[in-house]
C-alpha positions as a printed Julia matrix, in Angstrom:
73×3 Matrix{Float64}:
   0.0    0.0    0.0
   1.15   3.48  -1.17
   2.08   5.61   2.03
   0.23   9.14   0.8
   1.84  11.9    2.23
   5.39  11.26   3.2
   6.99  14.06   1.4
   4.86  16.37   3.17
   5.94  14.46   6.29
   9.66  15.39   5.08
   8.78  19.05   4.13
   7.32  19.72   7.28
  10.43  18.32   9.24
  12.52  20.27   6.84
  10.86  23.84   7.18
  11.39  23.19  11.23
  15.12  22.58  10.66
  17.26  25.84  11.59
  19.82  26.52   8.7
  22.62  28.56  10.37
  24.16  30.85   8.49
  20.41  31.35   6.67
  21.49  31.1    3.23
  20.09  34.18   0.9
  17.55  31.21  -0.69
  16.54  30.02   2.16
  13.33  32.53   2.92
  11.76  31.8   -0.52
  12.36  28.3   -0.39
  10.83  28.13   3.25
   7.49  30.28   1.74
   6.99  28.07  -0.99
   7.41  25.06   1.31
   5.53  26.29   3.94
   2.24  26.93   0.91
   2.53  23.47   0.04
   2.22  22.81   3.52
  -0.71  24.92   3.95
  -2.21  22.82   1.19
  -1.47  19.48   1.79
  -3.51  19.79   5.01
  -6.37  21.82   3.78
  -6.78  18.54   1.23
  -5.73  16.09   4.05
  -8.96  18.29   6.58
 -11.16  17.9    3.31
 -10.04  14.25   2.69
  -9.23  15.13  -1.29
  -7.18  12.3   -1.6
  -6.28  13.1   -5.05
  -5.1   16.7   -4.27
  -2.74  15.06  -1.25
  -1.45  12.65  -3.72
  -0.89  15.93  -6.1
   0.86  18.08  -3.42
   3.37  15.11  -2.28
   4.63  14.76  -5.78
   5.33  19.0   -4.98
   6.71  18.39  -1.97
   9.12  15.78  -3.72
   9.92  18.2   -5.99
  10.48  21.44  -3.35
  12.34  18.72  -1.31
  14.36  18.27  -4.18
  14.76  22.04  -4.8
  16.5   22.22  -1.48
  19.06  19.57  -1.92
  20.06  21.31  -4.78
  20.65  24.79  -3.15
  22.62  22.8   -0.63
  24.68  21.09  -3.06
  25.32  24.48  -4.83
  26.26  26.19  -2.44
């Protein structure tokens, strides 16, 4: 069975995880996270499976955003 939701699991833990020095990406990275966020639980509270399953393929991919920055920089 297809565990729904764990890159929104990841996301969240990631937006709670201080980066020190902030990098100059970090604040855009953290809004765009944080509206995925915002999302995934308004479909979770709505039980819009579909939409979850939609917003934890973007949460993959803002996940995936971030390693990059890291990498980068």
């Amino acid at each position: 069975m297809e565990h729904i939701g764990k890159n929104v699991e990841r996301l969240q833990e990631l937006i709670q995880t201080p980066v020190k020095p902030p990098p100059s990406w970090i604040q855009s990275w953290q809004a765009e996270a944080e509206h995925v966020l915002h999302l995934a639980n308004k479909a979770k509270d709505t039980n819009d499976l579909e939409e979850l399953k939609r917003l934890d393929t973007e949460a993959e991919r803002v996940i995936k955003d971030r390693e990059g920055f890291v990498e980068n920089n």
